[in-house]
N, C-alpha and C positions, 0 to 999 in steps of 0.2 A: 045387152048388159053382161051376159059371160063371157064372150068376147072381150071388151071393157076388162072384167075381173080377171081376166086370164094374162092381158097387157100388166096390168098391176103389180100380179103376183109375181111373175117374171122378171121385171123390174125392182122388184122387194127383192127377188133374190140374187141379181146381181150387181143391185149396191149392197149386200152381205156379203158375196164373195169378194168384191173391188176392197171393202172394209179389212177384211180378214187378213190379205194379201199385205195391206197399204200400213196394219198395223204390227204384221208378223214381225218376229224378233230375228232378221235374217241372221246368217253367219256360216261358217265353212267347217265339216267336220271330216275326218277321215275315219276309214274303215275298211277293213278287208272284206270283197263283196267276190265271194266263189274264190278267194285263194288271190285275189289283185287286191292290192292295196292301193286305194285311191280316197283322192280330196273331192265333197261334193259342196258343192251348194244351196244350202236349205233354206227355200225361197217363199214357203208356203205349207201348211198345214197339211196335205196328203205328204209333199217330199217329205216333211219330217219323220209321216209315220211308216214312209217305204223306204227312205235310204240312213234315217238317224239310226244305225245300227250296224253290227259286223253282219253278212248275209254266209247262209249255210252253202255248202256245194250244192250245186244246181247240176242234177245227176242228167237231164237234156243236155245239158254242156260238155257234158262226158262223153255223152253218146255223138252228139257232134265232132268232138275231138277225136274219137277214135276214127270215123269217116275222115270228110274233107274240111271240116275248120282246123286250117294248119297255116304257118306262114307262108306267105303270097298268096291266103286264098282272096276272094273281091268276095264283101257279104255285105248281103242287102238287111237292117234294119227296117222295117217298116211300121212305122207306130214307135217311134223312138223315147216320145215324153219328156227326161231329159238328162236322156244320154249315159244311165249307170249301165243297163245290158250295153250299149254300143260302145262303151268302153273298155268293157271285158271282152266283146267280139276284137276288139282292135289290137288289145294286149295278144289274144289267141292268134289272130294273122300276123300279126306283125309289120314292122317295117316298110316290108316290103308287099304286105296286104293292105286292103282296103275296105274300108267300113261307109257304106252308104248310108244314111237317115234320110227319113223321111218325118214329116211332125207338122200337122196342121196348125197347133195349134199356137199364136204366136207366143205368151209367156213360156210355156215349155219348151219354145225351139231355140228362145234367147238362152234359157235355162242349158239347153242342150249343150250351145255352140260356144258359153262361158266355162262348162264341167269340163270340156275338150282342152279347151286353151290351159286350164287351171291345172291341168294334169300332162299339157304339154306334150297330147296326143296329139300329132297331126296327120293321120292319113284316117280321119275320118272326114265325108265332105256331107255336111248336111243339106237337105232340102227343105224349103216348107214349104208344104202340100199333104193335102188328102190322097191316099189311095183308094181310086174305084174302078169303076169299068168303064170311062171314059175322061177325055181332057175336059178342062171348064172350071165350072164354081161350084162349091160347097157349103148348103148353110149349117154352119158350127154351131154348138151352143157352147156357153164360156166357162163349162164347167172346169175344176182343174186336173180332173179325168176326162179332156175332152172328148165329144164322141158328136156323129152327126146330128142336126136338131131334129130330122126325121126318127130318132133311136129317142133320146133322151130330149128334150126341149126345157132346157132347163137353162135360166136366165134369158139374157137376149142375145139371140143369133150373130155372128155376125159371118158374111162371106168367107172362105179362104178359094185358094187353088187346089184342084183336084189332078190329078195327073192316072197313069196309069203303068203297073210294072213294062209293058210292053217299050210305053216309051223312057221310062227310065234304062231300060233295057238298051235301046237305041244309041243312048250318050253315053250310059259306061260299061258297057256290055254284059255278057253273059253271067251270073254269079257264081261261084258254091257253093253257097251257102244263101236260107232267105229265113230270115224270123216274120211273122206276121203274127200282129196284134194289132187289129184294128177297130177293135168293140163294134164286132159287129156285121163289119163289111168286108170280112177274109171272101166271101165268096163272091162279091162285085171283083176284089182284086183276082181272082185265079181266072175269072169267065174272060179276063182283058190280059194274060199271062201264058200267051200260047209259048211265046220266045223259052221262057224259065224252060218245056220239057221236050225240049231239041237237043238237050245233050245231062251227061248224069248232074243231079242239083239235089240237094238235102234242105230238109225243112223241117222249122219248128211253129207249128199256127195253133194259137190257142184261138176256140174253137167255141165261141160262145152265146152257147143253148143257155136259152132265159135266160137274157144279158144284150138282147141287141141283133142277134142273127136274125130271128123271125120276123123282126119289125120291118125289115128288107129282103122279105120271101126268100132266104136261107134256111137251109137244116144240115145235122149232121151227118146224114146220108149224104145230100149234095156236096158237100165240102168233101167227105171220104172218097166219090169218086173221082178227084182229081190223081189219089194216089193207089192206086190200082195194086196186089198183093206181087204179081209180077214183074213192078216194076220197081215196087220200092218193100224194104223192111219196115215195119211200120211199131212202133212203139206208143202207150197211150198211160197219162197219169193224169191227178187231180193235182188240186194246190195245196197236199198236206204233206209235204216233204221225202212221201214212201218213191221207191223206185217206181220208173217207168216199166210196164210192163207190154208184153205184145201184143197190140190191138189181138189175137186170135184166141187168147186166153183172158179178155175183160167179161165180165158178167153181162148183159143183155140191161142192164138198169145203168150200168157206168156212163153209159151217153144218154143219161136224163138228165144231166148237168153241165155247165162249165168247164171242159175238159182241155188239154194239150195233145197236140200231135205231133211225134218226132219222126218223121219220113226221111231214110237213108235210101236215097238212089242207087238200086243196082246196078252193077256192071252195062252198058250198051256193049251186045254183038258187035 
């Protein structure tokens, strides 16, 4: 019988979401999001409440800019949603850079690959697929924050493709630059990311404790040892607008939460 009730409820909540979607009042708005001025797509009730607005500078982006997001650099988005960060990665590289997506989830990657067109960005190449620690299938759940149904089981599941940075890596090679936001599974994708620390690469992974890491035997300890103190500059903020500061000067309670990490690769000998 709970089984039975669990089918049901699941079902109740993705004909609310299907409903929500199918009766949203779509439409196109602009706004300057970190100093670009761009046209989005507001498709559904989270886009509204994440991109229906001008967005403040995003002081990670700064710290990236001053490193290697510069034009021609190749930068990997992963967890793309649809497509407002990877369109500002694209404006920063430029022309002659390249902006990788990746985006399980299908609404948001249609969502993705319409914001692209609409703003008549074209050196970003998206993918849909999951990032984890190996090729295959993923059961998704149909949230419009999607995230795997092993984390969140909310509505009903359905398959996507899973891939991995390595073999992303494989097709378009080496990055400078890697965003990861994967609710959850940043550290399946770094365990399958030996390629990314074969030569210097900057990264921005939000990092999230009680939100999905633990559900997939993640912490933040594990996920900080990918970026070693001698190998990378390591800056650490929350999601309330203040400056990133240096992982080495955070309080001992900063990573009991939700956090960001901006890891700037040092020089290789």
């Amino acid at each position: 019988m709970s089984q039975f009730l669990d089918v049901l409820h699941q079902a109740a909540q993705h004909l609310r979401l299907s409903l929500s979607k199918a009766t949203f009042s779509k439409r196109v708005v602009e706004h300057s999001y970190c100093g670009e001025k761009l046209k989005v797509n507001i498709e559904d009730p989270l886009g509204q409440a994440w991109y229906d607005g001008d967005w403040p500078h995003l002081h990670e982006i700064d710290l990236l800019t001053s490193s290697r997001l510069k034009p021609g650099a190749l930068v990997y988005d992963l967890g793309s949603h649809q497509g407002v960060v990877a369109m500002i990665l694209a404006r920063k590289a430029g022309t002659s850079g390249k902006v990788i997506c990746a985006e399980p989830s299908p609404h948001n990657y249609r969502c993705l690959v319409e914001n692209a067109k609409l703003n008549g960005i074209d050196n970003i190449v998206a993918v849909q697929a999951a990032i984890s620690d190996s090729p295959g299938t993923l059961k998704f759940n149909s949230s419009l924050n999607g995230k795997a149904a092993t984390i969140l089981n909310y509505g009903m599941s359905i398959d996507v493709e899973q891939t991995t940075v390595n073999h992303l890596v494989e097709k378009y090679g080496n990055p400078d630059v890697v965003i990861l936001d994967i609710e959850g599974f940043e550290l399946k994708a770094l365990s399958s990311a030996s390629s990314l620390f074969t030569k210097p690469c900057d990264f921005m992974v939000e990092v999230h404790i009680g939100a999905g890491l633990e559900a997939v035997g993640g912490s933040a300890t594990a996920v900080l040892e990918y970026f070693p103190a001698e190998k990378f500059e390591r800056f650490v903020h929350h999601d309330d607008g203040k400056k990133p500061i240096r992982i080495e000067d955070a309080p001992s309670d900063f990573f009991a939460k939700r956090f960001f990490l901006t890891a700037l690769a040092r020089s290789m000998a």
